[in-house]
N, C-alpha and C positions, 0 to 999 in steps of 0.2 A: 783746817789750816788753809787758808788763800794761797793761791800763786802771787808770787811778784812779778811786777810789769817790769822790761828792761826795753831801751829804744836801742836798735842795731844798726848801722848804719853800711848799707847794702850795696852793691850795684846803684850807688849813688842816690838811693830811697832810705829813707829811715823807714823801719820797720818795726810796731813794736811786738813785742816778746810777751804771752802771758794774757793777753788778751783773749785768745784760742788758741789752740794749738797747732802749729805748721805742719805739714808731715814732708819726709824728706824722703824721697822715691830711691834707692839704692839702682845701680848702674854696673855691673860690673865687667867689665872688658878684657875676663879674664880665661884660661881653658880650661883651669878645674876648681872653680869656686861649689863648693857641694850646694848653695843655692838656685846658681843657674845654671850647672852643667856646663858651662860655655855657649851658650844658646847666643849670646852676644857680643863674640869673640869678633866678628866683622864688624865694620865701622858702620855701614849701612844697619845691620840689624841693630847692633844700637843706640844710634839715633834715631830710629823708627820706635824705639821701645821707649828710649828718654821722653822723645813725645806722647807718645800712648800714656805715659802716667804723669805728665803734665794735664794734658787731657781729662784724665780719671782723677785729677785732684790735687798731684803732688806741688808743694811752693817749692820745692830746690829739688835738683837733681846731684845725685852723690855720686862723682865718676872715679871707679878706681880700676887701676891696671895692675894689682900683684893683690892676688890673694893673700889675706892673713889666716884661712881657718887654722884648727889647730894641725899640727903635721906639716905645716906647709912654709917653703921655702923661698928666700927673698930673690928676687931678681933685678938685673942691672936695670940704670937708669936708663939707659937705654932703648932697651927694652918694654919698660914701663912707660916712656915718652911714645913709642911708635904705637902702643897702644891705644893710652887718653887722647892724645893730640887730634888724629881724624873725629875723635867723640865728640870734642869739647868744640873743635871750631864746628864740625856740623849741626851740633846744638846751636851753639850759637848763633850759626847760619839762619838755622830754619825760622828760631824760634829766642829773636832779641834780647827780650825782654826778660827772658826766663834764668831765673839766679842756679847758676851751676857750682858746683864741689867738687873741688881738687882731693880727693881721698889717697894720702899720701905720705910717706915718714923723710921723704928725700927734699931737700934744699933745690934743687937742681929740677926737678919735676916739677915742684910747684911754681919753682920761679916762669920757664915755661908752659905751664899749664892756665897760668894767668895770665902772659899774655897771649893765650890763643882764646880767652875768653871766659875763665872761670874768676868768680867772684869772691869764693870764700878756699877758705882749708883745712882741712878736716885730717887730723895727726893722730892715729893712733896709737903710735907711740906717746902719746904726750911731752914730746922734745928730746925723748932718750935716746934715739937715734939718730937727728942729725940735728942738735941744737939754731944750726945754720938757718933752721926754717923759720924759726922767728922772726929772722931777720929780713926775710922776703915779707912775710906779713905786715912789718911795721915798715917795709920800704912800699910797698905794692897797698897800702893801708886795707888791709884784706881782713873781716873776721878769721880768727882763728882756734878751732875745735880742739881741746886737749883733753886726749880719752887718756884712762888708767889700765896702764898695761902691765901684769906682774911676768916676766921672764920675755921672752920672745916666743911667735906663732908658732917656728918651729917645735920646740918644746916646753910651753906653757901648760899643758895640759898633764905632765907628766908629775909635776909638783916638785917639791914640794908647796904647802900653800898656805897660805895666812890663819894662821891661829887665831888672829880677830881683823875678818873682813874692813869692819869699820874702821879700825885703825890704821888696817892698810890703805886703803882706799882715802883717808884725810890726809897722811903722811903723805902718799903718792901725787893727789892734785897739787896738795898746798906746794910741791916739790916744781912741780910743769907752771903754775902760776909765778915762783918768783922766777925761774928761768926766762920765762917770756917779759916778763919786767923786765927784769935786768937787763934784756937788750933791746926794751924801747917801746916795747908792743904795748899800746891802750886797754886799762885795762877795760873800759867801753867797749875792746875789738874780741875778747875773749868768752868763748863757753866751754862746760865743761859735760865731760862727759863718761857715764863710773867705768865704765866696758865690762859689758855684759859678758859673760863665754869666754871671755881672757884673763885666762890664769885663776880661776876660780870655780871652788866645786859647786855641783848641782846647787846644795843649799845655801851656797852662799850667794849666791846669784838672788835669789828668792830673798835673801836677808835683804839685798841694797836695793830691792824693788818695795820691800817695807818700809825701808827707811831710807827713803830719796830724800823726805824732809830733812834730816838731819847735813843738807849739801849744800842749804839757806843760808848757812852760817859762811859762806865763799862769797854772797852775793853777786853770784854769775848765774847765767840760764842757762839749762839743764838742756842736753841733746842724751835721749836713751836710744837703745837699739836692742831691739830684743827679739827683732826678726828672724826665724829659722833657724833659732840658739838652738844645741843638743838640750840645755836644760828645758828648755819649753817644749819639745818634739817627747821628751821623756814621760813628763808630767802629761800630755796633752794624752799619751799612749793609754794611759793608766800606772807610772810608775809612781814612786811616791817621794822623797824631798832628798835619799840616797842610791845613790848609785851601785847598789850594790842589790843581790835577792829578786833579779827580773822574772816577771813573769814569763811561760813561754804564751807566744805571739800578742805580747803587747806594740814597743817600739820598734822590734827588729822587723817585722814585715814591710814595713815604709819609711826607715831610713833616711835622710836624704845622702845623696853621694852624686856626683854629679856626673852617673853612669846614668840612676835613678831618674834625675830630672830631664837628664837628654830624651829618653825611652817615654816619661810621661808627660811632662812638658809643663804639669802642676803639681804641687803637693797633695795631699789627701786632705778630705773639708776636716778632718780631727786636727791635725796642722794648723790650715786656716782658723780655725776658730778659735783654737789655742794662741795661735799671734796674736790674733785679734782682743781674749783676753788679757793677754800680757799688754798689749799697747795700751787697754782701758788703764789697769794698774800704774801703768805709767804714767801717766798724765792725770790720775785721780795724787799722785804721789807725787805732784808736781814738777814733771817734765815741761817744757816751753817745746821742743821741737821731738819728734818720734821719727826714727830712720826707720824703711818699711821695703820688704821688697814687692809685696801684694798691695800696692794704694787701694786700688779698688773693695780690698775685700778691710783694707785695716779702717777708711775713711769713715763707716759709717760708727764705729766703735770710739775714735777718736769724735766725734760728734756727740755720741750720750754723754762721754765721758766728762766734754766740754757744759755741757748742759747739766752735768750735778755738781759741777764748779759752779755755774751762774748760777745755782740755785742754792749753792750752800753759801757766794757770797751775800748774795739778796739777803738771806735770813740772819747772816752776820749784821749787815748794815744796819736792820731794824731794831 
């Protein structure tokens, strides 16, 4: 099955979708995101970092100021403003040209978050939490990311959970899709995205990276994330498609927790490589964009990946 091409229209660039794959560098500006420990909770470290993986490859950088892992609890706008704000204009400072992401479920944050220089908006709620935010995208004519989220961060994890992922997951976008219509938003301005590690178990996660094709049928471009998911840390460990029956010292010796990444500063290469196959699977399953927090190590993967697309379209053509 081919990707479809979609044309985005960016930081005042058209872009198109589907052609290769983007990769979106994750930014977090948070103190206890279990993937960077807070290593980039100062303004200065990251936008020293936003660069670094503009640098290493990334086309967009994903800035978010409130942790969603699962456990984890929302905080004021406020709060989440005094965060992004120093990120986003010093990105922008440094580095123009470069297409920034507002990672955010608030009205009010994104609205500021664009004008301190971010381009796009990336809602993991998919509008269930502050509908309001459409409305800055189609005022601020901003793409706009709607991930599928079952429950909230806080207790997402706890279930209970979709007796059929697929159904959940078509009912849920098709749900964030007419919302953003209905108040204006192009749907040209829109991508989708299934959310990986939110509200869904081990194998289900694995079900919608088999069946990304099946998300064709929205004719929107796919943004996955499947960076330093529990599900992928699990499998990568040696565990197997249930969460349940661990072996001793597979996953639990390296964890991630963001005491873990403070203390080492990287994951383990079983980790990295593991991302790295998840990113392939994505993007062989039709992804247009892959959020990543390792560019470096996920680029060269998104690369083969890109390269048995051209080669399965070539052989289509003939």
């Amino acid at each position: 099955m081919n990707r479809r091409t979609f044309t985005l229209e960016i930081a005042g660039r058209k872009v198109r979708l589907g052609e290769r794959t983007l990769v979106m560098g994750v930014l977090n500006a948070t103190p206890d995101s279990f993937s960077d420990g807070g290593l980039y909770l100062q303004p200065g470290a990251a936008v020293e970092r936003g660069l670094q993986m503009a640098r290493q490859g990334a086309d967009w950088i994903d800035v978010g100021g409130e942790s969603t892992r699962p456990g984890s609890k929302p905080v004021a706008a406020a709060e989440e403003l005094a965060r992004v704000l120093p990120v986003i204009r010093g990105l922008h400072r440094r580095a123009p040209d470069l297409v920034i992401s507002i990672d955010t479920t608030k009205a009010e944050v994104a609205r500021e978050a664009v004008r301190a220089g971010a381009a796009m908006i990336n809602d993991v709620s998919g509008l269930r939490f502050d509908p309001a935010l459409a409305e800055v995208a189609r005022r601020e004519r901003k793409p706009l990311v709607l991930m599928h989220l079952r429950g909230r961060p806080e207790t997402m994890q706890q279930g209970p959970f979709a007796r059929s992922i697929a159904r959940s997951l078509g009912r849920g976008l098709a749900w964030s899709i007419r919302q953003a219509l209905e108040r204006g938003v192009r749907r040209s301005q829109l991508l989708l995205d299934p959310g990986l590690g939110f509200g869904k178990t081990r194998r289900q996660n694995f079900e919608i990276l088999a069946s990304l094709g099946r998300l064709r049928r929205f004719g929107l471009p796919l943004v996955v994330g499947s960076s330093r998911k529990s599900f992928v840390q699990a499998v990568a460990a040696g565990e197997g498609l249930e969460a349940v029956g661990r072996e001793p010292g597979t996953m639990a010796p390296w964890k991630l927790t963001a005491a873990a990444v403070r203390s080492r500063k990287e994951p383990p290469l079983a980790l990295l490589v593991g991302d790295a196959a998840a990113v392939a699977a994505a993007v062989l399953g039709g992804a247009h964009v892959v959020r990543v927090h390792n560019v470096e190590a996920a680029l060269p993967a998104v690369r083969i990946a890109d390269a048995v697309l051209a080669a399965r379209k070539g052989r289509t053509a003939k």
